[in-house]
C-alpha positions as CSV (number, residue, x, y, z in Angstrom):
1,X,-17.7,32.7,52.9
2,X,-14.5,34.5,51.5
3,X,-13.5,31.0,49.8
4,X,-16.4,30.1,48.5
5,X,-16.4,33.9,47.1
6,X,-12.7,33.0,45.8
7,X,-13.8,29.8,44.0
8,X,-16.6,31.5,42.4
9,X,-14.5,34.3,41.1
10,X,-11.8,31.9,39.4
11,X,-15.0,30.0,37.7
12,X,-16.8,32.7,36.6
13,X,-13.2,33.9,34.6
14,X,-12.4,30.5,34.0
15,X,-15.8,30.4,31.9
16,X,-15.6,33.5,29.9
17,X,-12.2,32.5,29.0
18,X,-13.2,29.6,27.2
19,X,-11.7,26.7,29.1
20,X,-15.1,25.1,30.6
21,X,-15.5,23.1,27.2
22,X,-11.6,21.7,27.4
23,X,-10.8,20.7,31.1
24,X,-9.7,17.3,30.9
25,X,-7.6,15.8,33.5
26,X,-4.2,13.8,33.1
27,X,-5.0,10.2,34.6
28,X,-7.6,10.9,36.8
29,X,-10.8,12.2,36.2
30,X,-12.0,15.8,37.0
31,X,-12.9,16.2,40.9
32,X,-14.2,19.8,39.2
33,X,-13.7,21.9,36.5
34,X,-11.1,24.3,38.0
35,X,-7.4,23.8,38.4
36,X,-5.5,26.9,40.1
37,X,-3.2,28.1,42.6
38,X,-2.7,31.0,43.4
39,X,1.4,32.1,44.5
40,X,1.8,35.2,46.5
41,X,5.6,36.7,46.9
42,X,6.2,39.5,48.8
43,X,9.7,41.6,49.3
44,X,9.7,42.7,53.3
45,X,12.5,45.4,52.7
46,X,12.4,45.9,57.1
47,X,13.3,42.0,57.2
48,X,14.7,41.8,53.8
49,X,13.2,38.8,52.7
50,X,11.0,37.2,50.6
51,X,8.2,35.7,51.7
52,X,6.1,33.4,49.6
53,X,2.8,31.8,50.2
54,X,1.0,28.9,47.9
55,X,-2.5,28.3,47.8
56,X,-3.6,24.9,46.4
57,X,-6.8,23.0,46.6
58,X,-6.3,20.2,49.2
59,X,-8.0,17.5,46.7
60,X,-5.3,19.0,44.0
61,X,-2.9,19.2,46.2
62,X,-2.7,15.3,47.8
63,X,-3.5,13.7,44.2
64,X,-0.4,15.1,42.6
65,X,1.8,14.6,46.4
66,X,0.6,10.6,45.3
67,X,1.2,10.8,41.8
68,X,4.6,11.9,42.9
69,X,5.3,10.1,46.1
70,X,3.5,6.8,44.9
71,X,1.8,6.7,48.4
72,X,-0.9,8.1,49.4
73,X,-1.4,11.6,51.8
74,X,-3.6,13.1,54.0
75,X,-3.1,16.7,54.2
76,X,-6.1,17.3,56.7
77,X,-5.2,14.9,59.2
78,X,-1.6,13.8,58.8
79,X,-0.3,11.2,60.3
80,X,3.5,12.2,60.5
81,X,2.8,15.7,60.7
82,X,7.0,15.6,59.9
83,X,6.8,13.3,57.3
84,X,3.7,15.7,55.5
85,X,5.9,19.0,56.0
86,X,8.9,17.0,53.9
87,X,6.4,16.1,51.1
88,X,4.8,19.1,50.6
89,X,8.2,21.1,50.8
90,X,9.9,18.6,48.3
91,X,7.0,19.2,45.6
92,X,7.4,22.5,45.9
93,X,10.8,23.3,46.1
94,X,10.8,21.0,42.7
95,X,8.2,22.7,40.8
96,X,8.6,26.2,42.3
97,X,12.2,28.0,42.0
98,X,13.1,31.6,41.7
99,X,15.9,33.8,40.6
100,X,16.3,37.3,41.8
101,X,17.9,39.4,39.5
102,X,19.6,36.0,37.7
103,X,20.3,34.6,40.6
104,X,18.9,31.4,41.8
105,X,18.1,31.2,45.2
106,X,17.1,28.4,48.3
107,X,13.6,28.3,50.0
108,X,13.0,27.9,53.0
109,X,10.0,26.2,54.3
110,X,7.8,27.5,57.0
111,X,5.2,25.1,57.6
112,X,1.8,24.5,56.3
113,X,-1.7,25.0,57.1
114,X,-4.9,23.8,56.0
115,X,-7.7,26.2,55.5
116,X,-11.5,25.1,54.9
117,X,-10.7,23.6,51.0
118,X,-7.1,24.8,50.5
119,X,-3.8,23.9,52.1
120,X,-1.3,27.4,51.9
121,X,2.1,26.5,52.4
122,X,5.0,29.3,53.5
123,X,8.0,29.2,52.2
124,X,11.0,32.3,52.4
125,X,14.2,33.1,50.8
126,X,16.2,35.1,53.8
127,X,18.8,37.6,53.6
128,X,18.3,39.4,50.2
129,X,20.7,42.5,50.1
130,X,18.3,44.5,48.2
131,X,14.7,44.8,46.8
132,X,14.9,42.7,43.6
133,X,14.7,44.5,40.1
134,X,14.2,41.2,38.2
135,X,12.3,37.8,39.9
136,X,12.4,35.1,37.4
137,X,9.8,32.5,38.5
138,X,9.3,28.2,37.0
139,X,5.8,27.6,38.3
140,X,4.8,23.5,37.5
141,X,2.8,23.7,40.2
142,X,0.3,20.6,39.3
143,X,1.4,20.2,35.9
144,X,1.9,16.3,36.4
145,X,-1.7,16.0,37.2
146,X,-4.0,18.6,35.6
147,X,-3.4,20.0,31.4
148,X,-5.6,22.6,31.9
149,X,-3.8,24.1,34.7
150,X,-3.6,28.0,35.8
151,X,-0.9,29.1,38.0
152,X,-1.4,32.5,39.2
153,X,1.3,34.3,40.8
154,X,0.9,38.1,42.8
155,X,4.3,39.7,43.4
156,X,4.8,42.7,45.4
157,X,8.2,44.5,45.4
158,X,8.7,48.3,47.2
159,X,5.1,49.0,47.1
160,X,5.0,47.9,43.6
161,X,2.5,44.8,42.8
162,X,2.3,43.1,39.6
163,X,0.4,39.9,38.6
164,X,0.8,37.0,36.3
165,X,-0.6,33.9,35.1
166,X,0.8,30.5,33.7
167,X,-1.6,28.2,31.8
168,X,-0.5,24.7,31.6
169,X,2.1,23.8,29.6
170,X,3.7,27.7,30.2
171,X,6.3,27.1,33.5
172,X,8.2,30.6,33.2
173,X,7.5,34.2,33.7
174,X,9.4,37.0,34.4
175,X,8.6,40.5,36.4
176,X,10.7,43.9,36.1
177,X,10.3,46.3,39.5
């Protein structure tokens, strides 16, 4: 229920902003009208690290990891459950980097689960001396694939939470804590 509340959300915005008479897709045609993911980074000052989640649609998700890969995936029902986790951390570690205060940094990848229509995948930078004042974010997320996508990205620093969104062809933002 909560997803399908999710979905409906997004479209209902995604309509009064105007981009329901524009969505085209790049190469493929439109499974639906909607192209998003939704980022999530969060500072855990006890651990201090950064944690970082990625929601994408599954369909999204395995048409651009075959765009990419040339071969095609099954995200639901992987067949080298290895072999997936490589994939999906290779696509985003290239179309999702971060610096903290200027400084590029490594993720690390957690895993990935599927979730009714959405695959989130975990990913964490470790060891971070310090709550970051500056996080300088490239979100392609789906780019090859969809020109009308929306990356939205929710970062929470020291209690602090501040929101953005990318709209395809944008790739950078930048938050101040």
């Amino acid at each position: 229920m909560a997803i399908l509340l999710y979905k409906w959300s997004f479209l209902v915005h995604w309509l009064l902003t105007g981009y329901a008479s524009t969505a085209v897709s790049v190469g493929n045609p439109p499974a639906h009208p909607l192209y998003v993911t939704v980022t999530e980074i969060n500072y855990n000052a006890g651990d201090k690290n950064l944690e970082i989640s990625c929601k994408i649609f599954t369909d999204d998700f395995e048409n651009a990891l075959t765009s990419v890969n040339h071969a095609k995936i099954d995200l639901t029902n992987p067949k080298d459950k290895a072999a997936a986790d490589k994939r999906v951390y290779e696509y985003i570690k290239n179309n999702l980097q971060l610096k903290l205060d200027g400084k590029p940094v490594s993720l690390e990848f957690v895993g990935f689960e599927k979730e009714t229509d959405a695959v989130w995948s975990y990913l964490q930078v470790s060891n971070t001396a310090k709550a970051p004042k500056t996080i300088d974010i490239h979100n392609s997320l789906l780019h090859e694939s969809y020109d009308k996508q929306i990356n939205l990205m929710h970062v929470s620093v020291g209690g602090t939470r501040k929101s953005t969104r990318l709209d395809y062809p944008e790739k950078e933002a930048r938050l101040q804590f």
